[in-house]
C-alpha positions as CSV (number, residue, x, y, z in Angstrom):
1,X,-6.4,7.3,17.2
2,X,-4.6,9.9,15.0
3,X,-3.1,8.8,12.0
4,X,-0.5,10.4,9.9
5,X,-1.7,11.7,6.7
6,X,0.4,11.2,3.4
7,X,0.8,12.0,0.0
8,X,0.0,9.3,-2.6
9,X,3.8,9.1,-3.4
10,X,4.6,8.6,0.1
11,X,2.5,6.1,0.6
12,X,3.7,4.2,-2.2
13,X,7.0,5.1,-0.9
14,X,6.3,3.1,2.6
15,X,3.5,0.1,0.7
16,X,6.6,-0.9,-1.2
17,X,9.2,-0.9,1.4
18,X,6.7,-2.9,3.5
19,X,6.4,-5.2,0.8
20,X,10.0,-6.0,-0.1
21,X,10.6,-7.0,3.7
22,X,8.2,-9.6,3.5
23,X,10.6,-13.1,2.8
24,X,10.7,-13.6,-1.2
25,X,9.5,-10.1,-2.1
26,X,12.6,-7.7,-2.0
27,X,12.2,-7.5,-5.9
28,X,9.1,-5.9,-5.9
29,X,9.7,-2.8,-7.8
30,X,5.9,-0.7,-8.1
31,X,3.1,-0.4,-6.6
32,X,0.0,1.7,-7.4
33,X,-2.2,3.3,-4.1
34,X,-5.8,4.0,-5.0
35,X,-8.8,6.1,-3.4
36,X,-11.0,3.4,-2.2
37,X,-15.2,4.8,-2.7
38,X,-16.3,4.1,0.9
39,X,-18.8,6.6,2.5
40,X,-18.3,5.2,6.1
41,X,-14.8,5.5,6.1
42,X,-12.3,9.0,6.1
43,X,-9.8,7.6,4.2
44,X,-9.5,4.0,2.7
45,X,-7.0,3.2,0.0
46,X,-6.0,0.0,-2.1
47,X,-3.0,-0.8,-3.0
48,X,-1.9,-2.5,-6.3
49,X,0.9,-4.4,-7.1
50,X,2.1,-2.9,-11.1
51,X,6.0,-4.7,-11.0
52,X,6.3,-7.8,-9.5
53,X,10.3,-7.3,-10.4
54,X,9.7,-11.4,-11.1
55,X,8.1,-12.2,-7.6
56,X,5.0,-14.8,-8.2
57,X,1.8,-12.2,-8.7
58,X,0.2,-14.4,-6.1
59,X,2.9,-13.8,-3.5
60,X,3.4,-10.1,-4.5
61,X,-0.4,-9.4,-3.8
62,X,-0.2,-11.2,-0.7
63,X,2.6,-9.0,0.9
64,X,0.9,-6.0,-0.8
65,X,-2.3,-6.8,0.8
66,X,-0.7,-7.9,4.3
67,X,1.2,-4.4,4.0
68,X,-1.9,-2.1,3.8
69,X,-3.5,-3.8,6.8
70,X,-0.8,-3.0,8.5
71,X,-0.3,0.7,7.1
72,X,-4.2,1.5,7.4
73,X,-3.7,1.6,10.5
74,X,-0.9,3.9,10.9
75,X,-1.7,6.2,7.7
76,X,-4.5,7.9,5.7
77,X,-4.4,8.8,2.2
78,X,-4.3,12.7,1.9
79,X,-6.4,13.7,-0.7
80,X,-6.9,17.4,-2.5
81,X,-10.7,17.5,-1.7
């Protein structure tokens, strides 16, 4: 399956408009995406929630973490290797 490859900003970009469509989380204002170490994997990132814009942390992470299932999929992380 081909996946579309995008910068870090990008994916940010598309991890946090995921997230503020999830019900309670449209406040969500920044989120971090991270290189992931995995060997058996091309391209695995993390995301992390930095401004919950006064959404519970707990329900912030969830979306964020429901949100990059969802992207994986869809989108690697290009990196400048």
């Amino acid at each position: 399956m081909f996946k579309t490859k995008l910068s870090q900003a990008k994916m940010c970009e598309k991890v946090l408009a995921a997230i503020q469509e999830y019900p309670g989380c449209n406040a969500v204002k920044e989120v971090s995406i991270s290189e992931a170490a995995d060997t058996d994997a091309e391209s695995i990132w993390r995301v992390t929630v930095i401004d919950s814009g006064g959404v519970a942390i707990e329900k912030a992470n969830h979306a964020a973490r429901n949100a990059q299932n969802a992207l994986r999929e869809q989108y690697d992380l290009s990196t400048d290797r």
